[in-house]
C-alpha positions in Angstrom: -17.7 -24.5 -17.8 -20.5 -22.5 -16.6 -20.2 -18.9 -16.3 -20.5 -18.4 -12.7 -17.6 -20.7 -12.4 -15.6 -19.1 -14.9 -16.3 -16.0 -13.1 -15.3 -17.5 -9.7 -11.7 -18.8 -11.0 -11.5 -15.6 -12.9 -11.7 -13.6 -9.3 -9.6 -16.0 -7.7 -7.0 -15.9 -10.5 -7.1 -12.1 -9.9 -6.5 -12.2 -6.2 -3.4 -14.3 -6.2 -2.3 -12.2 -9.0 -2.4 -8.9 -6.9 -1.4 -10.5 -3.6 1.7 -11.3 -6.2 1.8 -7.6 -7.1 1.8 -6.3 -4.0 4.3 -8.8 -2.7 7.2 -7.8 -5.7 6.6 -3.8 -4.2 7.1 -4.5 -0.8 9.9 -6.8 -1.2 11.7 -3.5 -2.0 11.7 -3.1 1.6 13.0 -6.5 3.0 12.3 -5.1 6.8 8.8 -5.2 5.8 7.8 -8.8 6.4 8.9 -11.6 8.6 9.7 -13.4 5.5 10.9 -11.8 2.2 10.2 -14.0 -0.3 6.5 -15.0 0.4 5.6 -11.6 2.3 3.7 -14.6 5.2 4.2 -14.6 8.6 6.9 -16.9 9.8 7.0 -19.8 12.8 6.8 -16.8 16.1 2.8 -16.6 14.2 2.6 -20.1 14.0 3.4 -20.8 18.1 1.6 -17.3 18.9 -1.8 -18.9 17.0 -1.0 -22.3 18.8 -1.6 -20.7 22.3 -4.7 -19.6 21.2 -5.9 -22.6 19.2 -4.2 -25.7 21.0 -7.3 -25.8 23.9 -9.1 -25.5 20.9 -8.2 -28.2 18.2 -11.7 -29.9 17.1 -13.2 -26.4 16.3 -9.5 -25.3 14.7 -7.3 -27.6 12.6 -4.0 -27.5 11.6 -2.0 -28.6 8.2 1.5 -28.7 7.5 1.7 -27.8 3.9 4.7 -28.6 1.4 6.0 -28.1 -2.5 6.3 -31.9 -3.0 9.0 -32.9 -5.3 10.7 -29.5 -6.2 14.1 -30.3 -5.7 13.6 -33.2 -8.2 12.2 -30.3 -10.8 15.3 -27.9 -9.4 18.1 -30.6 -10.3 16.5 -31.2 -14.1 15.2 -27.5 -14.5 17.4 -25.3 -12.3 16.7 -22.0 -10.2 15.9 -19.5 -12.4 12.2 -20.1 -11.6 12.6 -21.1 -7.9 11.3 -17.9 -6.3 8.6 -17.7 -8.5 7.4 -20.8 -7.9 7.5 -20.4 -4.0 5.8 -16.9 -4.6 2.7 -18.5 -6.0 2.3 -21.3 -3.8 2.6 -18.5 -0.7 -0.5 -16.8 -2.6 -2.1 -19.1 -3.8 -2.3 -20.4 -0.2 -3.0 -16.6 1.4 -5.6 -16.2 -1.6 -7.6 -19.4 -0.6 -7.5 -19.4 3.4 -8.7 -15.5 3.5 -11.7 -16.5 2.5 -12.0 -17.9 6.0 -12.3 -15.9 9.4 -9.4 -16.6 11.5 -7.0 -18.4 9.4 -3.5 -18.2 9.4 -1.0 -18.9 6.7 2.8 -19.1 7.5 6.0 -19.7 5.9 8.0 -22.2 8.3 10.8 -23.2 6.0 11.5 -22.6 2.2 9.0 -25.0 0.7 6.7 -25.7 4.3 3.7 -23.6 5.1 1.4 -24.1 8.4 -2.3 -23.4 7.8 -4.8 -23.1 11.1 -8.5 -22.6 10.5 -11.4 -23.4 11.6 -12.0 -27.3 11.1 -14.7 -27.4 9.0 -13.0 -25.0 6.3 -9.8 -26.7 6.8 -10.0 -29.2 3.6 -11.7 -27.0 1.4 -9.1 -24.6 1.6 -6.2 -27.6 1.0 -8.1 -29.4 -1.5 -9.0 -25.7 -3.7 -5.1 -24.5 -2.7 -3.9 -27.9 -4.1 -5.9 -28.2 -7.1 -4.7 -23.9 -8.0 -1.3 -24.8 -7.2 -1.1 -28.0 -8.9 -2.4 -26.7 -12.7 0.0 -24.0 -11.7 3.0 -26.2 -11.4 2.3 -28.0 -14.4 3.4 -24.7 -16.9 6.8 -25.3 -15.4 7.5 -28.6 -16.7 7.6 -29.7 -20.6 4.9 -31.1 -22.4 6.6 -34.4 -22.1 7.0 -34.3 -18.7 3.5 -32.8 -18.6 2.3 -35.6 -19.8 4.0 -38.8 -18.3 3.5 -37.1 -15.1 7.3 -38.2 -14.7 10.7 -36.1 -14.4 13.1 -38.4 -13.2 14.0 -42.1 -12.8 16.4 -43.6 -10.6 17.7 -47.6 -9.0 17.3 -48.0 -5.5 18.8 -51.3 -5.3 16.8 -53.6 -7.2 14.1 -51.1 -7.9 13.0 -48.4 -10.0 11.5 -45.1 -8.8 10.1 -43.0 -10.5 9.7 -39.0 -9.3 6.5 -36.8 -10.2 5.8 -33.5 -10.8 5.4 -30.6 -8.0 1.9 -30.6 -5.9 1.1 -29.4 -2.5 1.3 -32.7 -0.2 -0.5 -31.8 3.0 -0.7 -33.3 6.7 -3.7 -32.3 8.9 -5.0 -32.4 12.9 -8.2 -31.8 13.6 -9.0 -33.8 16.9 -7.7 -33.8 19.8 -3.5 -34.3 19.0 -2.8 -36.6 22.6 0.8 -34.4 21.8 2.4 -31.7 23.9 1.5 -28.0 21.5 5.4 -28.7 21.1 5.2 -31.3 19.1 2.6 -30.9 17.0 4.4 -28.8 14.0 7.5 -31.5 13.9 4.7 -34.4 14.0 2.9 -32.9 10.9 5.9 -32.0 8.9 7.5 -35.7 9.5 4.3 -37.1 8.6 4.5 -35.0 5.2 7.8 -35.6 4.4 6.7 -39.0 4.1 4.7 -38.2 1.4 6.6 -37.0 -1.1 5.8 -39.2 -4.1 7.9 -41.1 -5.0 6.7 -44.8 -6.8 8.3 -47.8 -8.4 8.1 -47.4 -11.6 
């Protein structure tokens, strides 16, 4: 790797870390955020930004963001590490959008987040939160299940499916949405939902 990268992730690495930090001390005081466990703002942000954004969409986009496939890791590896892993994917998603004037981060459900930012930082901030978060996930799993990329198997009539290992999955609007500002949250979490991967095996 070359050194200014290493130094980069290093930085990075640091950030969620104290964003972390910070998080466990004011959790002591569960009046002091809208949502306890991820220290984000919660869904009145999300419609308050909307106002703002919605005659906007094209210079803002907006992404539905979920833990794909936790409940599947929570059945075979229980709760002990649940809030932990929500705590990370909550900073490493703060960590990445600060970087980028006028972005919001919210918690609207255990394992959904809503990101709005300006459209052409939108992806980079998905695709680096995504790649953090997934390398992330992976030290909760075995080294077997590391490496088939596999936790659990099940019939579906006929077929086989096979479930994989936690990752953000993501749904995004960046042009104009022909959708009431309503509608556009339900739209994008539906549309994740969907993507949850599961395969035949």
């Amino acid at each position: 790797m070359p050194d200014d990268f290493v130094f980069l992730f290093l930085m990075k690495l640091s950030g969620v870390k104290k964003y972390i930090t910070e998080l466990h001390k004011k959790q002591n005081d569960p009046y002091c955020w809208p949502d306890y466990l991820t220290g984000l703002p919660g869904k009145s942000a999300v419609l308050q930004k909307l106002e703002k954004v919605y005659p906007k969409i094209g210079q803002f986009g907006i992404a539905y963001v979920k833990i794909s496939n936790i409940y599947p890791y929570l059945i075979k590896y229980g709760y002990e590490r649940h809030a932990e892993i929500i705590e990370w994917a909550a900073a490493i998603l703060h960590t990445t959008a600060s970087e980028s004037k006028d972005a919001l981060v919210a918690n609207v459900a255990t394992h959904d987040f809503v990101v709005i930012a300006r459209s052409r930082d939108l992806d980079n901030i998905l695709e680096e939160a995504s790649s953090d978060f997934r390398k992330r996930a992976a030290s909760y799993y075995s080294p077997k299940d590391r490496k088939s990329g596999v936790i659990l198997t099940y019939n579906m009539g006929d077929q086989k499916v096979c479930v994989g290992l936690m990752e953000f999955v993501h749904s995004t609007l960046k042009t104009d949405p022909l959708l009431p500002k309503g509608e556009l949250i339900p739209y994008l979490a539906k549309k994740c939902f969907e993507m949850e991967k599961k395969w035949a095996c």
